[in-house]
N, C-alpha and C positions, 0 to 999 in steps of 0.2 A: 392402493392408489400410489400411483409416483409421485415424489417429490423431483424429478430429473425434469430438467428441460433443455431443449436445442439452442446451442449455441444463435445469434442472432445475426451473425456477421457472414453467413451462407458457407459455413465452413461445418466438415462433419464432426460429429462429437467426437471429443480424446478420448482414447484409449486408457484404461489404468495406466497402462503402462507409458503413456505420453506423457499423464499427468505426473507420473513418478520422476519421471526424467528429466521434464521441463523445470520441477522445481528443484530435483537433485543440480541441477545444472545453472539454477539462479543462485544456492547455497553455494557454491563452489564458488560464484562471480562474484558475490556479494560481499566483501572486504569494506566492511564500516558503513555496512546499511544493503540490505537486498531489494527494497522499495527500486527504485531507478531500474533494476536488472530485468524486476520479476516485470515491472509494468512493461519495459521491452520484448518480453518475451511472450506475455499473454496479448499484447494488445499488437503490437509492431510486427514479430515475426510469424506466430501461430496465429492469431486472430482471431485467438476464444471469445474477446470479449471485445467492443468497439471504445474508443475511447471515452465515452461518456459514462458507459458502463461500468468502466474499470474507475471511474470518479464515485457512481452511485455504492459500487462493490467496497472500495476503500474507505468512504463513510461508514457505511454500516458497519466495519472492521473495526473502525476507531471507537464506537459504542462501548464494546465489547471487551471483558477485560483478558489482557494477552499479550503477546506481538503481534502487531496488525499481520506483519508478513504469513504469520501462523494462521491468522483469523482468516484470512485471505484466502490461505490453500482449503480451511475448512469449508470455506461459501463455495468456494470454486468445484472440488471435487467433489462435493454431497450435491452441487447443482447440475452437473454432468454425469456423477458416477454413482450417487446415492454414497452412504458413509463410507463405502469401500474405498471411492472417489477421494475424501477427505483425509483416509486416511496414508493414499497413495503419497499426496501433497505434503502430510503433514513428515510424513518419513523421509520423504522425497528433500523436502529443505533443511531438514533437520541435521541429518545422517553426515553429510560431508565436514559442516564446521563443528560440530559436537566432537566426529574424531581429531579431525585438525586442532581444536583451542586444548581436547587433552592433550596431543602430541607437544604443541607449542609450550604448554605451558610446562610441561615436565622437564623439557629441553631448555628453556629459558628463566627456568625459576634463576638461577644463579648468576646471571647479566642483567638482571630486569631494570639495576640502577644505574650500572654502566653510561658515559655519558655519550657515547653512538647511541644503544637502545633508548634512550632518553629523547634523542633528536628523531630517529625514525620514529618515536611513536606523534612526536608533534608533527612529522609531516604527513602523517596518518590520519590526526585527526583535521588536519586541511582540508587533505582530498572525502575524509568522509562529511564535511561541512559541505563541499561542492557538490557532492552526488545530491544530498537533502536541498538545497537552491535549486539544481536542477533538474529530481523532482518533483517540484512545488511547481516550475514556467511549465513542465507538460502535463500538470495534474490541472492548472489552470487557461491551460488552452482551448479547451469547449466553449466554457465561458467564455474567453474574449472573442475568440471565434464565433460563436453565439450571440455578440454584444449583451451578454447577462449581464448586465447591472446590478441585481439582486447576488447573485451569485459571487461576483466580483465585493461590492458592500459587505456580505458576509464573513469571504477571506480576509477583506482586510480588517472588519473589527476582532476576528479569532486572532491574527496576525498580530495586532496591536496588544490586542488582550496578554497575549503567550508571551510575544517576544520583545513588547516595550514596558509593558504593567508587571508582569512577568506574573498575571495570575496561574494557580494552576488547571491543568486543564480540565481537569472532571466541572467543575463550575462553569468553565467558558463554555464546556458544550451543554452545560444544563442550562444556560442563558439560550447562548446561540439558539441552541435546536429548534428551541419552541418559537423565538421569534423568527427563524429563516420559516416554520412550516406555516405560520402567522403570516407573514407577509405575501407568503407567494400563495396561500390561499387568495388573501384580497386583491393581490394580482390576475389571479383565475379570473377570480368574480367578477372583477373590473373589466376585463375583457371578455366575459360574458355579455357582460349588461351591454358593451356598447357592440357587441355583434346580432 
């Protein structure tokens, strides 16, 4: 039995080799966070996955312990290409900055405290601040788009949780999980009952 299934977005399934490239190609782009690139790239340009999908896809990532972006290529190519698929992805993102951070760092050990190096790395970590803001507005776009309530309610108390409690997150999502699958259970049912 297969574990593979058809893309849903009316696009034909990738190729190993799509998925190898696509995410070689997010690894490349991805300078202080690949999230923003990759979700461009599966959802925006290829349109493996619709944007809801790429929200339900990224959840189930965050479960999991890892780099999301890593957990991401595993769902993705084991769901188009069975493990071979996964492992396309996983090489695929890997392979560019793994040799770039050796090269980088071999080449920079000895400037690292430099006070240019010093300044470029703070305005690094800027623009990797702005990638994560901005994708958090297109992770949460369904939702608003959707007028989810529920969905929106749960961003904000993970949001609060993380980034004003500053709890950590294994707990926030052992809170979260159960009460968003709670709620929108009696959400269902509620809208059962009265159709």
């Amino acid at each position: 039995m297969s574990t593979q299934h058809p893309p849903t977005t009316g696009v034909a399934t990738p190729r190993l080799r799509d998925l190898f490239i696509g995410f070689f190609i997010v690894g490349i782009n991805g300078f202080g966070g690949v999230m923003p690139f990759a979700r461009r790239m599966i959802v925006e340009q290829r349109n493996w996955l619709s944007p809801e999908e790429f929200v339900d896809a990224l959840a189930m990532c965050q479960f999991v312990p890892g780099p999301n972006i890593v957990n991401l290529g595993v769902a993705l190519g084991g769901r188009f290409r069975g493990p071979l698929g996964a492992l396309a992805c996983v090489v695929g993102i890997l392979a560019a900055p793994m040799t770039i951070v050796l090269l980088a760092y071999t080449a920079l050990v000895r400037v690292a405290e430099a006070p240019v190096m010093m300044g470029a790395l703070r305005g690094m970590s800027a623009a990797a601040a702005g990638l994560v803001v901005a994708l958090a507005v297109k992770v949460a776009t369904p939702f608003v788009r959707e007028r989810d309530g529920l969905g929106l309610l749960m961003a904000a108390i993970a949001a609060v949780a993380v980034g004003v409690l500053r709890t950590e997150l294994l707990p926030t999502l052992a809170i979260c999980a159960p009460l968003a699958v709670a709620l929108e259970f009696l959400r269902t049912r509620s809208k059962a009952r009265r159709s």
